[in-house]
C-alpha positions in Angstrom: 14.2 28.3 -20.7 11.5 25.8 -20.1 11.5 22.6 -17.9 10.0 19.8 -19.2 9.8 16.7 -16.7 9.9 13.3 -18.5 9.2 11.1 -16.0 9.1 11.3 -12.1 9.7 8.7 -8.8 8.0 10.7 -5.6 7.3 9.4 -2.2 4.8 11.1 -0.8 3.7 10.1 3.4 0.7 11.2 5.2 -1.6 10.4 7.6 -5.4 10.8 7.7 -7.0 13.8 9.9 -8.5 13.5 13.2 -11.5 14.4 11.7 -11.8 11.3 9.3 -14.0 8.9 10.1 -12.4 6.0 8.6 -12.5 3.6 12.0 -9.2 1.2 12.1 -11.2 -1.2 14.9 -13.7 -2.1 12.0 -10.7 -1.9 9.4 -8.8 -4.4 11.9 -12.0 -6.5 12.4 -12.4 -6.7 8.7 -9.2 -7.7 7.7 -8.2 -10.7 10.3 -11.6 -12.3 9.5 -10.5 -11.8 5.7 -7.2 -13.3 7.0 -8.7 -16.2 9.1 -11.0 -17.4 6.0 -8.1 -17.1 3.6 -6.5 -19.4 5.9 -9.5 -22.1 6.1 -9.4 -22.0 2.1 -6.2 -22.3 1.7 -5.9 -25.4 4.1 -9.1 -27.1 3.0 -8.1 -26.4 -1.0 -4.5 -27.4 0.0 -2.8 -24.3 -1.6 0.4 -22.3 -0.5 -0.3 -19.1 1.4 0.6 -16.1 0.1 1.2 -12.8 1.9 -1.7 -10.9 0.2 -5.0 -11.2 1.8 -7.9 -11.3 -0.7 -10.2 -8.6 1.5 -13.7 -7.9 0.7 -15.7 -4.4 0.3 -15.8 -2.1 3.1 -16.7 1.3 3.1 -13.3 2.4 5.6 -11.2 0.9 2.8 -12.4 3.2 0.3 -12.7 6.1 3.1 -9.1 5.6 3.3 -8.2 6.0 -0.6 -10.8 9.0 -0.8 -8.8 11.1 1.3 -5.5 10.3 -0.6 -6.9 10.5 -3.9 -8.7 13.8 -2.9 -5.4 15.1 -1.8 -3.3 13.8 -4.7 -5.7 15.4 -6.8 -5.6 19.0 -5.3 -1.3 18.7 -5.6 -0.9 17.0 -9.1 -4.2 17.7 -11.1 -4.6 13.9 -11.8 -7.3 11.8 -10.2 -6.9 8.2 -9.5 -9.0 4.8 -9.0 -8.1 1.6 -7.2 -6.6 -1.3 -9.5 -6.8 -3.6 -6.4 -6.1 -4.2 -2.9 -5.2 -6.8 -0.8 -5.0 -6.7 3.1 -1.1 -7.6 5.0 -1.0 -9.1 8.3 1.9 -9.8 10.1 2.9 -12.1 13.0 5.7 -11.3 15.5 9.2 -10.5 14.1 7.4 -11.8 10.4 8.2 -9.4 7.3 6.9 -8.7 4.4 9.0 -9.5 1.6 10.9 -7.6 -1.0 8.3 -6.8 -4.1 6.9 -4.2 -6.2 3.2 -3.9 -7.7 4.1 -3.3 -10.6 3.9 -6.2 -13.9 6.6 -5.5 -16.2 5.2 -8.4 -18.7 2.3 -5.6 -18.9 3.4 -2.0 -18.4 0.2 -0.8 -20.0 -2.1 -2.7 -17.4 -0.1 -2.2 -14.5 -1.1 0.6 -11.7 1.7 3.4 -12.2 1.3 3.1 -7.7 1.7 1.8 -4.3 -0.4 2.6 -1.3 0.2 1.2 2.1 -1.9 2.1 5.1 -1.2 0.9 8.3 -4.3 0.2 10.5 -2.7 -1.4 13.4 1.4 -1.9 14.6 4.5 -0.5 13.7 5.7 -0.6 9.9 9.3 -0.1 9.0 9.2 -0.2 4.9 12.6 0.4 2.8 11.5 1.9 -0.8 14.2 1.4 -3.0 14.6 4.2 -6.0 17.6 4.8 -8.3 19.1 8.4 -8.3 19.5 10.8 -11.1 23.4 8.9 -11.4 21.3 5.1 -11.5 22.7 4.6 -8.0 20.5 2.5 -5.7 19.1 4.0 -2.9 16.7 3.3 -0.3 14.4 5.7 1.9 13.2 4.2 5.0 9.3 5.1 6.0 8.1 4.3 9.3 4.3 3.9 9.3 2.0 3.9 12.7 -1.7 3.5 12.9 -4.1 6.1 10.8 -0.2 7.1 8.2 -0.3 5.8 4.5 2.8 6.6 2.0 2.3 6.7 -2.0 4.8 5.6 -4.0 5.8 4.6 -7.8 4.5 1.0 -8.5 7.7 -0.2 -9.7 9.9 0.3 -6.9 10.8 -2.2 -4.8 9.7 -2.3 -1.3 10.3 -4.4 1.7 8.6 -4.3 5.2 10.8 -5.1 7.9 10.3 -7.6 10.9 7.3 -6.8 12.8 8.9 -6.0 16.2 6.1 -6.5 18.8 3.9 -9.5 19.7 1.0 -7.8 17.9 -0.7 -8.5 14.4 0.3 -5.6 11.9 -2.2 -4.7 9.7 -2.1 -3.1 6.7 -3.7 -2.1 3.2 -2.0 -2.6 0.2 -3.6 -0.4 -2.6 -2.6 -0.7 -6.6 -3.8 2.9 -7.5 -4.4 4.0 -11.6 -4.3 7.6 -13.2 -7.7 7.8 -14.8 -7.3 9.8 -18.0 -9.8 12.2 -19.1 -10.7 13.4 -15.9 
C-alpha cells in the first residue's frame, strides 16, 4: 500500500539561531520609520489607515526569510520566494484583526503561505484550520522576539490584544513555491 497526500495544512514555529545576524534594533528602527511615514501619507493624502505597513528593502528582512526558506527547503524539498511583505505595529491592548493572505478571487496568484516574525513584544496569534471531520479548530502560537511561525495562506489568523505599553513589531511575509527549482 502507498500513501498519497493530496493536499496538506502544517504549522510549522521556529526561531532564528543565536548565531544569525539578522539585528531586530535595525529591524525595529526600520519599520516604525516605515510606520511614522505611512502615517504622514496617509494624513496628508487623506486616506484610511490600514494595518499593513508598506516597508521598504532591508537586508534583515530578507536575513530573516533566508533562514526559513533554507530550512523549509532542507524538510520539504521545495524552495520558496517572497510574494510580499508588509510590516505590523501594534499599540497597547491594539490587535490585529482576523484575516488570511490568501486571494480567493485568484487562487493561481495567491502565495500558498503566511510568515509572521516578531521583532519586538509579545504575539498571541490564533490560526484557525479545519480538521480531517471539517470541524473548526484553532492552535494558539505565542511568538517573542527573534520566533517566526509558517503557515497555509488561507487560514485565518488573528493576533490578539497587545498586552504591554510597548509597540509590537512584526513581519508579515506572503511566501510562493517556486517550481522548477
Amino acid at each position: 500500500m502507498k500513501k498519497k497526500v493530496l493536499s496538506e495544512k502544517f504549522i510549522v514555529k521556529g526561531k532564528l539561531p543565536k548565531e544569525s545576524l539578522v539585528d531586530n534594533v535595525l529591524l525595529r528602527k526600520h519599520i516604525l520609520e516605515a510606520d511614522e511615514e505611512y502615517k504622514d501619507k496617509a494624513e496628508i493624502n487623506n486616506i484610511s489607515l490600514t494595518d499593513n505597513i508598506p516597508v521598504k528593502h532591508h537586508r534583515h528582512i530578507f536575513w530573516v526569510f533566508d533562514y526559513v526558506r533554507d530550512m523549509f527547503r532542507l524538510t520539504n524539498f521545495s524552495t520558496t520566494s517572497i510574494f510580499n511583505y508588509f510590516g505590523i505595529v501594534n499599540e497597547y491592548k491594539q490587535n490585529y484583526p482576523k484575516t488570511n493572505n490568501f486571494n480567493f478571487e485568484d487562487p493561481k496568484n495567491s502565495p500558498e503561505f503566511t510568515l509572521l516574525y516578531c521583532v519586538q513584544g509579545y504575539s498571541e496569534i490564533n490560526i484557525e484550520y479545519k480538521n480531517q471531520r471539517n470541524l473548526l479548530k484553532v492552535e494558539n502560537i505565542t511568538l517573542t522576539p527573534g520566533h517566526y511561525v509558517m503557515f497555509n495562506s488561507d487560514l485565518n489568523y488573528f493576533i490578539k490584544n497587545n498586552p504591554v505599553d510597548r509597540k509590537r513589531i512584526l513581519i508579515n511575509y506572503s511566501v510562493k513555491i517556486v517550481d522548477g527549482i
